[in-house]
VEXNULO-805120 format. One line per 5 residues: number of its first residue (from 1); their letters; for each residue x, y, z of N, C-alpha, C, O. Coordinates in Angstrom, 3 decimals. Atoms other than C-alpha are relative to their C-alpha. Layout:
// residues N
NUM) a) X:Y:Z:X:Y:Z:X:Y:Z:X:Y:Z | ...
***
This chain:
// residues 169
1) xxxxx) 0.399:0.942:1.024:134.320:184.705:45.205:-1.372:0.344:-0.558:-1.764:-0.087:-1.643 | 1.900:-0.016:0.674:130.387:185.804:44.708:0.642:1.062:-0.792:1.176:0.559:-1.781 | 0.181:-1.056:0.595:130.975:188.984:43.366:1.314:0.013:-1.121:1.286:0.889:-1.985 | -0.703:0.013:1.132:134.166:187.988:41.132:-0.221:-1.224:-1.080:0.157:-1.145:-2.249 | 0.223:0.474:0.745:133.062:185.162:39.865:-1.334:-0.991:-0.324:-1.487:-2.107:-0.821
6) xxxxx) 1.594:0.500:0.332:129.568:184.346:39.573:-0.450:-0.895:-0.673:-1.514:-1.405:-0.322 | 0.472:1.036:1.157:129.167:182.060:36.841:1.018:-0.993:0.715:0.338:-2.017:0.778 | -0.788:1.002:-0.623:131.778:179.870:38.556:-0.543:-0.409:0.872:-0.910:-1.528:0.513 | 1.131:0.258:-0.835:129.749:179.393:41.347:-0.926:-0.733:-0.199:-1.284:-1.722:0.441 | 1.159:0.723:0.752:127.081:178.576:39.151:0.342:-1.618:-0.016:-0.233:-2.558:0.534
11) xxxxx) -0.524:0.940:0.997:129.208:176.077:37.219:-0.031:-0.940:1.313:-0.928:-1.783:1.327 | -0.981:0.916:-1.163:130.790:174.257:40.490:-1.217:-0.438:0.871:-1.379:-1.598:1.251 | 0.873:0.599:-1.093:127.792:174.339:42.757:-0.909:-1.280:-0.115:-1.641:-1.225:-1.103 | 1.264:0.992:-0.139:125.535:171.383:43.237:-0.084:-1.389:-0.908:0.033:-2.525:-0.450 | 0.305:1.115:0.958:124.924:169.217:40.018:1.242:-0.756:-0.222:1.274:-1.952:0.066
16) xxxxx) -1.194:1.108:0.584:128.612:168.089:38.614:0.675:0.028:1.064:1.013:1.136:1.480 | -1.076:0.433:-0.473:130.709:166.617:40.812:0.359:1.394:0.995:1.225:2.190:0.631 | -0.585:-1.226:-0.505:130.934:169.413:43.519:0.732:-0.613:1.372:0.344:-1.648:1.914 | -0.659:0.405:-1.276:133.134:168.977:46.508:-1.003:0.447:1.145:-1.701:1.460:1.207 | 0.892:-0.589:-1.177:131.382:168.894:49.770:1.055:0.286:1.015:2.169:-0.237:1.005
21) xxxxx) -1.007:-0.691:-0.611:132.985:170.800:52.339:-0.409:0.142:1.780:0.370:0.346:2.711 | 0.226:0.534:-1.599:130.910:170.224:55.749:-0.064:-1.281:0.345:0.390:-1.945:-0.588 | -0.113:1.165:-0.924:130.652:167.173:57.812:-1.423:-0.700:-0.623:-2.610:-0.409:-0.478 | 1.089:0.549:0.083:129.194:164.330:55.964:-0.151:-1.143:0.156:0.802:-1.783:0.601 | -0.221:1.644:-0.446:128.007:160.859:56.255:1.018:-0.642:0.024:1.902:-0.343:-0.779
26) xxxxx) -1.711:1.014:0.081:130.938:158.091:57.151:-0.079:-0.614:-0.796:0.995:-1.095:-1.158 | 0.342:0.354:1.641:129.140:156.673:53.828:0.651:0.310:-0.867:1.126:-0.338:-1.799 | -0.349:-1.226:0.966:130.215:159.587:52.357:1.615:-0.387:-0.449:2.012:-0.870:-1.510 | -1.486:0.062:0.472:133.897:159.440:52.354:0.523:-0.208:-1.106:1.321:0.642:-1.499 | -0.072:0.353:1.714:134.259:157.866:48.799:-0.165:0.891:-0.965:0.448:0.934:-2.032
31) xxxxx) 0.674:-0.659:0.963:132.369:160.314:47.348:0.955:1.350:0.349:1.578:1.973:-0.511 | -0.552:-1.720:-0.395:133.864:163.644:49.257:1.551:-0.543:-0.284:1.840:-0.073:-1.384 | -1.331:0.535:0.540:137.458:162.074:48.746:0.239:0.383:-1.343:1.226:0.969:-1.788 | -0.088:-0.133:1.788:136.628:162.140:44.933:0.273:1.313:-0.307:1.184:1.751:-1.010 | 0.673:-1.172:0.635:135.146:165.361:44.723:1.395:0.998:0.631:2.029:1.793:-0.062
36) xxxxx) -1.408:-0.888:-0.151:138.149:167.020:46.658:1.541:0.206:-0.936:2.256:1.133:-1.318 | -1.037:-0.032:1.187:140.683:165.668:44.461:-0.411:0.556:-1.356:0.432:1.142:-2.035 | 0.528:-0.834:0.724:138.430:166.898:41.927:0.558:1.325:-0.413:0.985:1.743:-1.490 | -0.377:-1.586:-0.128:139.192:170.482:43.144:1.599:0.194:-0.316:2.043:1.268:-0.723 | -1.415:-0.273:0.419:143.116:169.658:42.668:0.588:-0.818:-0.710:1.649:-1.374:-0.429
41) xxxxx) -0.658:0.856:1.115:143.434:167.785:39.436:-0.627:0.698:-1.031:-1.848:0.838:-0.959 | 0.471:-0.040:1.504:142.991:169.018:35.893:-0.772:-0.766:-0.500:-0.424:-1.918:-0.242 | 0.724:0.486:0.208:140.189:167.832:34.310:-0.945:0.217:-1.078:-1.785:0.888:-0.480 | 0.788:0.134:0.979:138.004:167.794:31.001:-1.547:-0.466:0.296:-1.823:-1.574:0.756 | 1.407:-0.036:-0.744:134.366:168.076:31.808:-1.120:-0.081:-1.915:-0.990:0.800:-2.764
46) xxxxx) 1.143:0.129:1.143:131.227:166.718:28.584:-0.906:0.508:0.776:-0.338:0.842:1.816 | 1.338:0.106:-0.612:127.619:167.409:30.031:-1.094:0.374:-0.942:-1.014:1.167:-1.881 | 1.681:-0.789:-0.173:124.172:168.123:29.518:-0.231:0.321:0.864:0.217:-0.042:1.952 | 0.721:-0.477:-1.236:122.352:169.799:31.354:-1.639:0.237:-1.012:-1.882:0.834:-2.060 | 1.521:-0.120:0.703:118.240:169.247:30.726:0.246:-0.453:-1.667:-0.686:-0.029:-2.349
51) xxxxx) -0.662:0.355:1.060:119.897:167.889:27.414:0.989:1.053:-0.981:1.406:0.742:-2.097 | -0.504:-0.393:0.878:121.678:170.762:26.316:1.491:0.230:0.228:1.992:0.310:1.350 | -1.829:0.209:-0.178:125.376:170.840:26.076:0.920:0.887:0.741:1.129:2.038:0.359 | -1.462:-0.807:-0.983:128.140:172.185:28.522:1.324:-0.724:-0.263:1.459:-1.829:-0.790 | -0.930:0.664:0.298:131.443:171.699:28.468:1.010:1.317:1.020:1.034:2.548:0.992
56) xxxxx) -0.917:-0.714:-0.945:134.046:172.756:31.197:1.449:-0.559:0.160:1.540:-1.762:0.403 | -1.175:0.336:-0.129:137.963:172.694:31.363:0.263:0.875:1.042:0.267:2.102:0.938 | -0.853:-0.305:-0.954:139.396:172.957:34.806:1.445:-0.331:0.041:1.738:-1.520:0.163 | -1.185:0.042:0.368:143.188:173.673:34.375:0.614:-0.334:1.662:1.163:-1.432:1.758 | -0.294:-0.081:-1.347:144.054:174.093:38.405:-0.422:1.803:0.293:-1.201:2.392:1.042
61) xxxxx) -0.292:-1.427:0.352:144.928:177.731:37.294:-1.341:0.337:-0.602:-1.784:1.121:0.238 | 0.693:-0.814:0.845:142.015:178.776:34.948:-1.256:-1.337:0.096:-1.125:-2.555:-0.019 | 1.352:0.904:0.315:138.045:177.498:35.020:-0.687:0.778:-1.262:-1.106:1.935:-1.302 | 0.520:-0.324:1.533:136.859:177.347:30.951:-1.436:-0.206:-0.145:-1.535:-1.416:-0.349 | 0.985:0.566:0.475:133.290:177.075:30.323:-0.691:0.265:-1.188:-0.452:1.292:-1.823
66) xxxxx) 0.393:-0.401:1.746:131.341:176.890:27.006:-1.543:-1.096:0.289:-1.924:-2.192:0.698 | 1.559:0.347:-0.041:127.795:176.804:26.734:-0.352:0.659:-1.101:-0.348:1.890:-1.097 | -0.110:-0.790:1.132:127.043:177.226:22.916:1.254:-0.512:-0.778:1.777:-1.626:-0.744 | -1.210:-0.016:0.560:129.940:178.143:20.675:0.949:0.707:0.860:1.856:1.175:0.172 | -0.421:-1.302:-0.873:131.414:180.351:23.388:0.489:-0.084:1.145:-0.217:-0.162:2.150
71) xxxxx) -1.171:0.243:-1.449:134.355:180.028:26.000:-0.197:0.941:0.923:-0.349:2.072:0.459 | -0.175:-1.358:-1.107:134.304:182.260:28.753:1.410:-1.055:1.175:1.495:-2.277:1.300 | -1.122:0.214:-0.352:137.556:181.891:30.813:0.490:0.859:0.896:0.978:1.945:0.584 | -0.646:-0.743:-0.888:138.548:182.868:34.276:0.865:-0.661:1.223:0.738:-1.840:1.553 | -0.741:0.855:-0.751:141.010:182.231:36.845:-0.671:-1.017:0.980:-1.822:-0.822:1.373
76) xxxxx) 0.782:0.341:-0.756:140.356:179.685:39.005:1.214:-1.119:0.842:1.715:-1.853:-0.010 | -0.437:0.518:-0.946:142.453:177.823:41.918:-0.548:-0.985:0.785:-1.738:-0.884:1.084 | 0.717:1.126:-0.988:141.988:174.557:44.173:-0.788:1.031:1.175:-1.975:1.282:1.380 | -0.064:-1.146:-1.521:141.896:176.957:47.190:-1.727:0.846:-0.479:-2.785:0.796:0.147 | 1.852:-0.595:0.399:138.549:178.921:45.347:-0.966:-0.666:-0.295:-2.146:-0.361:-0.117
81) xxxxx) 1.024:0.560:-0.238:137.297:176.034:44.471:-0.837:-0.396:1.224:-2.006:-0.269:1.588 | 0.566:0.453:-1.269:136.985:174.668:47.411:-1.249:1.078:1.016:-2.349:0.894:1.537 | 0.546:-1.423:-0.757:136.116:178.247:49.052:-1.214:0.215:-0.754:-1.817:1.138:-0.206 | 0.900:-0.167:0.707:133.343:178.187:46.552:-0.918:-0.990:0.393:-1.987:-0.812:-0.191 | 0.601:0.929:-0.242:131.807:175.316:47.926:-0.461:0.081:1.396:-1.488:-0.222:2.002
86) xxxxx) 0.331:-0.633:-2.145:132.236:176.588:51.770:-1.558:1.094:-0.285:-2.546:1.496:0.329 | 1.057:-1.513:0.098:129.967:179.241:50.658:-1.027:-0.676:-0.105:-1.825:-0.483:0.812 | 1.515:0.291:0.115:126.960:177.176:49.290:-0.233:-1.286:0.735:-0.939:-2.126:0.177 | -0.350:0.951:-0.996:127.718:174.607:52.526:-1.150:-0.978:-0.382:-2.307:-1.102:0.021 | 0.290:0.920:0.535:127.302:171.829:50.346:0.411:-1.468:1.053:1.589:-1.398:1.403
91) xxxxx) 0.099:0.845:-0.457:127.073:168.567:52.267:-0.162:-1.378:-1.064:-0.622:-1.322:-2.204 | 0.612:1.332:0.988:126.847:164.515:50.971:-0.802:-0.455:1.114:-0.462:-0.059:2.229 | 0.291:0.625:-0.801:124.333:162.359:52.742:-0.210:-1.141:-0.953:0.126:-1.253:-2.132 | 0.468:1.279:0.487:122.779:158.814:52.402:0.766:-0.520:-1.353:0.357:-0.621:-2.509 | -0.801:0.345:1.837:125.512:157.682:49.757:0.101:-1.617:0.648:-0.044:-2.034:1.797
96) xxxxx) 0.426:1.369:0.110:125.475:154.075:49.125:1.009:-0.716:-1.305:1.481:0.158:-2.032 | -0.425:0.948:1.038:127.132:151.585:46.558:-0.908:-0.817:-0.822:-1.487:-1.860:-0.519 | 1.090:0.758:0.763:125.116:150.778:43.721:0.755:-1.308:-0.221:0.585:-2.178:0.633 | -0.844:0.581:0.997:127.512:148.633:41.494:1.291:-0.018:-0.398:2.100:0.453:0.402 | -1.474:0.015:0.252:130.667:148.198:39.860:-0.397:0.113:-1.616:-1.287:-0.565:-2.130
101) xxxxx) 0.245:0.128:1.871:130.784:149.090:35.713:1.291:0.690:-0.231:2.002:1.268:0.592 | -0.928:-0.121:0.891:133.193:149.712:33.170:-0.293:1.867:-0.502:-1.452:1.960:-0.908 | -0.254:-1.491:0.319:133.721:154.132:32.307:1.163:0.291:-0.969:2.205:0.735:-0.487 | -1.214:0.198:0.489:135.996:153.991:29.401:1.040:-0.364:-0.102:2.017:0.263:-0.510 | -0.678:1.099:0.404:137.626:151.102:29.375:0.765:0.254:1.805:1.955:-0.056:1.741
106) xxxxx) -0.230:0.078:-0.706:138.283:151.668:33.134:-1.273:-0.286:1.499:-2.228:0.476:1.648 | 0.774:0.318:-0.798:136.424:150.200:36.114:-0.535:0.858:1.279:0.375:1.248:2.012 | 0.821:-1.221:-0.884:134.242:152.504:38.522:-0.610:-0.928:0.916:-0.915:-2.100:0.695 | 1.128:0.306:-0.691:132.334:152.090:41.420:-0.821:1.073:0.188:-0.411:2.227:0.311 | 1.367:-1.082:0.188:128.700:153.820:41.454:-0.374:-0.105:1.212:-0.741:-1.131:1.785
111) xxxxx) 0.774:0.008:-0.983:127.670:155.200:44.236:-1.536:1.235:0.182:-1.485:2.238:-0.530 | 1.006:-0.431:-0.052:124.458:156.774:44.977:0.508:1.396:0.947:1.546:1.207:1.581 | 0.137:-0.650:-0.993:124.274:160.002:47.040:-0.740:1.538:-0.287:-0.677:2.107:-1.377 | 0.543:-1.312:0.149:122.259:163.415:47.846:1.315:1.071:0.624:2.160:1.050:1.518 | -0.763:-1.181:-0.273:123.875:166.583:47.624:-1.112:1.037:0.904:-2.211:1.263:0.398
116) xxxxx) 0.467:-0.972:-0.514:122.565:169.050:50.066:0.827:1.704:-0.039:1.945:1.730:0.476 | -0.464:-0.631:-0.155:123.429:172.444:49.717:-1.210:1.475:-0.075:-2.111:1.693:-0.886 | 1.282:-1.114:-1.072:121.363:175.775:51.820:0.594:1.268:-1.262:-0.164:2.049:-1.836 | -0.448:-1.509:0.248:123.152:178.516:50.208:-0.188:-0.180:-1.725:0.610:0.400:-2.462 | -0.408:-0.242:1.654:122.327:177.786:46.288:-1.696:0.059:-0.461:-2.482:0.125:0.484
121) xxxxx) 1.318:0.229:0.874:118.889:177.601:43.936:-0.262:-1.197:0.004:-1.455:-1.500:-0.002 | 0.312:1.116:-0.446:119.253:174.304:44.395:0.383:-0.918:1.075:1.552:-1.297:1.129 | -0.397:-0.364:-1.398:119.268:173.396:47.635:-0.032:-2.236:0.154:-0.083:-2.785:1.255 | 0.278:1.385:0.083:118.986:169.269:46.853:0.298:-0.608:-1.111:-0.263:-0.178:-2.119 | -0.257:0.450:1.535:120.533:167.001:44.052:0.083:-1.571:0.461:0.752:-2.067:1.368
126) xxxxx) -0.436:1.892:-0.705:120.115:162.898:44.257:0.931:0.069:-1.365:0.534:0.644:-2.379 | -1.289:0.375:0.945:123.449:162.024:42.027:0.746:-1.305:-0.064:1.284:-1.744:0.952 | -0.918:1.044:-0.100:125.159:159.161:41.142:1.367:0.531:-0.797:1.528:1.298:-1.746 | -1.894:-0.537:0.173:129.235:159.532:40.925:0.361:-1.522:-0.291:0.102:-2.413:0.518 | -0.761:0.884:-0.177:131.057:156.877:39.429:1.587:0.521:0.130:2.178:1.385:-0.518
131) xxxxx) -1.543:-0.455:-0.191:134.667:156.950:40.892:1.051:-1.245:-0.396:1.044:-2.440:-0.100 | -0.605:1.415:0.112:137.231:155.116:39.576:1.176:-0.835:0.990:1.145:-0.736:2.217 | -1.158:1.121:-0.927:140.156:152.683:41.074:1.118:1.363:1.029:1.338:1.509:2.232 | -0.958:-1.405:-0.658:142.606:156.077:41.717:-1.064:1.079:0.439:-0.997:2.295:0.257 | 1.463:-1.261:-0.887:139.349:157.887:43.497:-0.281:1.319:-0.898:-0.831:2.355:-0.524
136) xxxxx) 1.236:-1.188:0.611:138.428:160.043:40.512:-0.997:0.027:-0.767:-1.127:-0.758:-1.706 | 1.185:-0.020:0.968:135.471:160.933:39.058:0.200:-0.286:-1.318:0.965:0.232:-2.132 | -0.115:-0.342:1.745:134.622:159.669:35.835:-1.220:-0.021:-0.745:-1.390:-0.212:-1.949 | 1.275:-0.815:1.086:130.966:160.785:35.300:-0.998:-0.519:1.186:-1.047:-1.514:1.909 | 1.182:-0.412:-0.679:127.951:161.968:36.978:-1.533:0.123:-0.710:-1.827:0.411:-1.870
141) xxxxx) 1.519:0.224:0.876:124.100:161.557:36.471:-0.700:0.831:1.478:-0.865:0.283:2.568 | 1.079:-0.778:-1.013:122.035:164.407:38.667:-1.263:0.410:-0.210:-1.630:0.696:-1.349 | 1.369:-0.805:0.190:118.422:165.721:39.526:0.239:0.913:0.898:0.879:0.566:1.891 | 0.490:-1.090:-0.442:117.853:168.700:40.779:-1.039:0.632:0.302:-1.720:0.604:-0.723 | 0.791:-0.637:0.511:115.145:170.863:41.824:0.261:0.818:0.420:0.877:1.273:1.383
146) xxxxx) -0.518:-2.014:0.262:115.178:174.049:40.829:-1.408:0.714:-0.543:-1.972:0.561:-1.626 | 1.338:-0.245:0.392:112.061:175.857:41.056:-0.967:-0.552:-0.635:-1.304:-0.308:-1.794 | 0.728:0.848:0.370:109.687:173.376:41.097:0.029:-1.189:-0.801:-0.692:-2.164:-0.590 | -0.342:0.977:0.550:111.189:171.338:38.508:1.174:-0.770:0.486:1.867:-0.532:1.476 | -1.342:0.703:-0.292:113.830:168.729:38.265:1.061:0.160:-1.429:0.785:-0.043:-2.612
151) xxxxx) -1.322:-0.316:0.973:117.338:169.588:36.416:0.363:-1.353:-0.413:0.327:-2.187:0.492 | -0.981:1.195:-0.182:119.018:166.638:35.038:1.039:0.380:-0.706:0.920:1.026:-1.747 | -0.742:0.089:0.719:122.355:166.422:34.303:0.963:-0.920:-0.056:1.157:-1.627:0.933 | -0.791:1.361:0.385:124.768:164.009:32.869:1.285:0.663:-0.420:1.293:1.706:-1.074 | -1.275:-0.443:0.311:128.532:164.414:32.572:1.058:-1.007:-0.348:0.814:-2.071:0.221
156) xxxxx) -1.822:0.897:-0.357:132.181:162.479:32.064:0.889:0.776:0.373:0.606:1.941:0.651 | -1.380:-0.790:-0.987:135.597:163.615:33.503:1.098:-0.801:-0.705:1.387:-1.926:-0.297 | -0.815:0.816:-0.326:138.216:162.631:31.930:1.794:1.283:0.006:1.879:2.508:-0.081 | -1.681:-0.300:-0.628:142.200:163.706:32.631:0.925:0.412:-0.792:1.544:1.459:-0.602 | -1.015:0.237:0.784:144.335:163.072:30.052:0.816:1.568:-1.148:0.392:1.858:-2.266
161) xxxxx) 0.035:-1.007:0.930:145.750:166.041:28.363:-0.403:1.149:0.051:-0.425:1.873:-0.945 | 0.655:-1.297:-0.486:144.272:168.885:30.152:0.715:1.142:-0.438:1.904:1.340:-0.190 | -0.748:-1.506:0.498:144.832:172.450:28.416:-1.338:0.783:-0.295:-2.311:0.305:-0.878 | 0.516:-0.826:-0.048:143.100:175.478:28.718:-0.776:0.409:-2.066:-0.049:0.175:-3.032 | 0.839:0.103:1.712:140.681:176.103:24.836:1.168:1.263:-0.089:1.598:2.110:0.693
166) xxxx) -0.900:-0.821:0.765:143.055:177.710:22.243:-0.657:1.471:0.389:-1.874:1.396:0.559 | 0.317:-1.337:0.304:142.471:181.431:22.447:0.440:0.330:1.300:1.403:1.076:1.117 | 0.456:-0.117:-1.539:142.272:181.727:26.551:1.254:-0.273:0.466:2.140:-0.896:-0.119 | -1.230:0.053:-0.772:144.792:182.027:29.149:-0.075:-0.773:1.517:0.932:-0.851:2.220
***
């Protein structure tokens, strides 16, 4: 996985919605529940990042990203995601229940939690995940630091209609 797909790595590790894959708080569960199904559901990805725009389509089969005007498009599997996540032994701790709110006309619960993960550039993210009623994500708010500073990024998730960007396989 490092050496074939690098920018995937990138994409998946830490800030949006990444699956954690070691042993984490009994807090946690809500959150790592989400983020696994995450790894094996199709999914439509908005963000910023530091305010500038991303945008990622996970098919099951194929991870799309576009930063810019500009798709890049490579395979991508539950099974790598996941294995992509073993690698930068991403952890949840201290997760918590903020609230309850409304995510496009569907009801979420917000929970608070830090991402730990040793093996990446950013080795720490405090995030809030709202998950909805059927345990999936439907948008993330992270900090990061990443050399000295803090990353923020903001995302939605939603489902409906998932297909790989015209051109791409």
């Amino acid at each position: 996985m490092k050496t074939r797909h690098p920018i995937a790595l990138i994409a998946l590790a830490g800030v949006l919605a990444a699956p954690a894959v070691h042993a984490d708080d009994a807090s946690c569960k809500p959150v790592s529940d989400a983020a696994v199904k995450l790894a094996n559901t199709p999914y439509h990805e908005v963000a910023t990042v530091d305010g500038k725009p991303f945008e990622k389509i996970y098919t099951t089969k194929t991870l799309s990203l576009r930063s810019g005007n500009k798709w890049r498009t490579m395979p991508m599997t539950p099974q790598e995601v996941l294995d992509a996540k073993r690698e930068t032994g991403s952890s949840y701790s201290n997760c918590k229940i903020l609230r309850t709110e409304m995510v496009n006309g569907q009801s979420a619960t917000v929970y608070a939690a830090q991402l730990l993960s040793s093996e990446t550039s950013f080795p720490r993210a405090d995030n809030q995940i709202w998950i909805g009623a059927d345990g999936r994500t439907l948008k993330t708010v992270s900090d990061a630091q990443v050399a000295g500073r803090t990353v923020h990024a903001e995302s939605n998730l939603t489902y409906d209609n998932v297909q790989a960007p015209s051109g791409t396989k």
